[in-house]
C-alpha positions, -999 to +999 in steps of 0.1 A: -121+617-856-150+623-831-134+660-831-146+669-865-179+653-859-210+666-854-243+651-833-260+650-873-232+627-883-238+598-855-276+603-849-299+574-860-334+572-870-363+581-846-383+548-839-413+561-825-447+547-814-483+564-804-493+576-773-526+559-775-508+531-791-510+494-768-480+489-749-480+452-766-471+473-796-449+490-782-431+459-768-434+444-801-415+470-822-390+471-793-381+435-802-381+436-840-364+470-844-338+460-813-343+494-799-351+504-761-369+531-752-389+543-779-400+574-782-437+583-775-455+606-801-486+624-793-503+649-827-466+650-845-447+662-810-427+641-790-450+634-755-422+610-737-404+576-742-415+544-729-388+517-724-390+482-716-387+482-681-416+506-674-433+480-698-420+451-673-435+470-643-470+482-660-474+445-668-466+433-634-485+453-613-513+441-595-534+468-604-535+457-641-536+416-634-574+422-647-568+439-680-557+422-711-521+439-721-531+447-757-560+472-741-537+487-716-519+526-736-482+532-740-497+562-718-503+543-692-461+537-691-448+568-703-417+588-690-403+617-700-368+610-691-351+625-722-334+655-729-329+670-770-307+687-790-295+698-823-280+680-854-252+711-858-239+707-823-205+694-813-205+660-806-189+667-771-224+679-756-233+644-759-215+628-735-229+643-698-262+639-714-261+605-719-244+598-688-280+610-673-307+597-700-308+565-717-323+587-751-311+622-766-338+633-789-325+656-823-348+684-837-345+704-866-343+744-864-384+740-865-388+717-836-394+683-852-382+655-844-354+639-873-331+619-850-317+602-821-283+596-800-283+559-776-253+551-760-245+529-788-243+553-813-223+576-791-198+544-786-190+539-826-170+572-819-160+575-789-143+550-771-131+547-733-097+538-721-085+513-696-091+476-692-122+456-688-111+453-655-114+491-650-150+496-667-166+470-653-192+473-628-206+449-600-228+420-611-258+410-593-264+371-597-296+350-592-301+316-585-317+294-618-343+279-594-353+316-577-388+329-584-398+356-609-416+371-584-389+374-559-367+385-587-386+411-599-394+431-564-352+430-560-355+445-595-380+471-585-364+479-546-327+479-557-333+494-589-313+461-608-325+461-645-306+427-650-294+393-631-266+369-643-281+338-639-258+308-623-263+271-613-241+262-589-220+290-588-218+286-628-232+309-658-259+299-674-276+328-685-291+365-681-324+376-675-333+414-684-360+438-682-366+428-713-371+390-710-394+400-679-415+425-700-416+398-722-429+369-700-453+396-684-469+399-717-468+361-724-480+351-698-507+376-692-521+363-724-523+325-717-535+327-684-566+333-671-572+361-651-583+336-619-555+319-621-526+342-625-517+354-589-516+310-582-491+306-616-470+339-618-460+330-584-443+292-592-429+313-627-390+303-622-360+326-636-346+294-654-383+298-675-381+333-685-342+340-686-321+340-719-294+314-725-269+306-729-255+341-716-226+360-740-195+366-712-160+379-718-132+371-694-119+395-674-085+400-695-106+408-729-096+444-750-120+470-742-124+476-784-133+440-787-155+441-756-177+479-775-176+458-807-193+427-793-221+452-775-226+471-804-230+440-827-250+420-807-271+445-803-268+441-761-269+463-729-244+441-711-217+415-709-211+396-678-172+396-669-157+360-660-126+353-639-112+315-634-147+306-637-162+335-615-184+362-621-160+390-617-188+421-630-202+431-660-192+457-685-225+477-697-234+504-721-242+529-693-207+517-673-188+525-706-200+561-714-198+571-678-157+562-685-159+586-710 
């Protein structure tokens, strides 16, 4: 099927937000359209993306502990790790693309944006073969008691953009860089600025991490494994073996398969 299709047939709509837009905005539509990154207008033309970890990061930097998040731009956390295309091109083109960028952009034959590809649309069609087993990658686990703050600079240093979470050698959870962009933003707003450095530091991942955490075990079908992703609406499942984390299957681990 995926032979006869084209990139206009699979591409979803654009989700966009300002460049002088507050990333808190940003974050915000990020969470009620389920969508990461977004892409980053600037006068009608496509300027970048920003994506929830650059949001985590922004939020969590030292630099910014004085500002209030709602006065800080989606400028200020802008990328422009994206690539574009066309609607009439094969679907095929796809594939390499996304195995580099998280985002294709589409444009029309006049340059404006109509579209986009994720690695989610791209899996409704195209599907990889082999076993969990085979398309999983390796887990990193955390400890429930460990803090944020030691979390995140693993996060930043290893490039690790999510922990399972275990107690006792046992699942209990996940915790993304979305539930740290998340907490960042939080927690920046409850706080005062005098105290934060004192309180972000005793911030635990058991208070910021989601649970309980969706796993599969290791002999689930790959179909039912995409189908889960896809409507959950999640980046990754953690892989369980007689108890164990044995990996997790992601959306980037699948369309590198491909």
């Amino acid at each position: 099927m995926s032979e006869e299709l084209i990139i206009r047939d699979i591409m979803s709509k654009p989700v966009t937000v300002a460049k002088s837009a507050a990333i808190t905005e940003a974050l915000d539509k990020m969470l009620a359209e389920e969508i990461d990154p977004l892409i980053v207008v600037n006068n009608g033309t496509v300027a970048g993306i920003i994506s929830r970890r650059t949001i985590a990061e922004t939020l969590g930097s030292k630099k910014n502990s004085g500002l209030s998040p709602s006065s800080i731009h989606v400028a200020n956390s802008m990328e422009k790790d994206f690539t574009t295309v066309y609607p009439d091109q094969d679907l095929d083109v796809l594939v390499p693309l996304l195995q580099h960028y998280k985002i294709v952009v589409v444009y029309d034959e006049d340059h404006r944006l109509i579209g986009k590809v994720t690695a989610s649309d791209l899996l409704k069609v195209y599907r990889p073969s082999g076993s969990v087993e085979d398309l999983m990658e390796p887990a990193c686990t955390i400890d429930i008691e460990e803090r944020v703050v030691h979390m995140r600079r693993r996060m930043l240093d290893d490039k690790i953009p999510r922990f399972v979470v275990t107690d006792n050698n046992t699942v209990v959870g996940i915790v993304t860089e979305t539930d740290v962009a998340t907490a960042m933003r939080n927690f920046r707003k409850v706080v005062e600025d005098r105290h934060q450095d004192h309180r972000i530091r005793n911030l635990l991942v058991k208070d910021i991490m989601t649970s309980p955490a969706i796993t599969v075990p290791k002999g689930k079908d790959v179909e039912g494994t995409i189908d889960m992703l896809i409507q959950k609406n999640i980046s990754a499942i953690p892989v369980i073996d007689n108890g164990a984390v044995a990996g997790m299957v992601t959306r980037d681990s699948l369309v590198r398969s491909l």
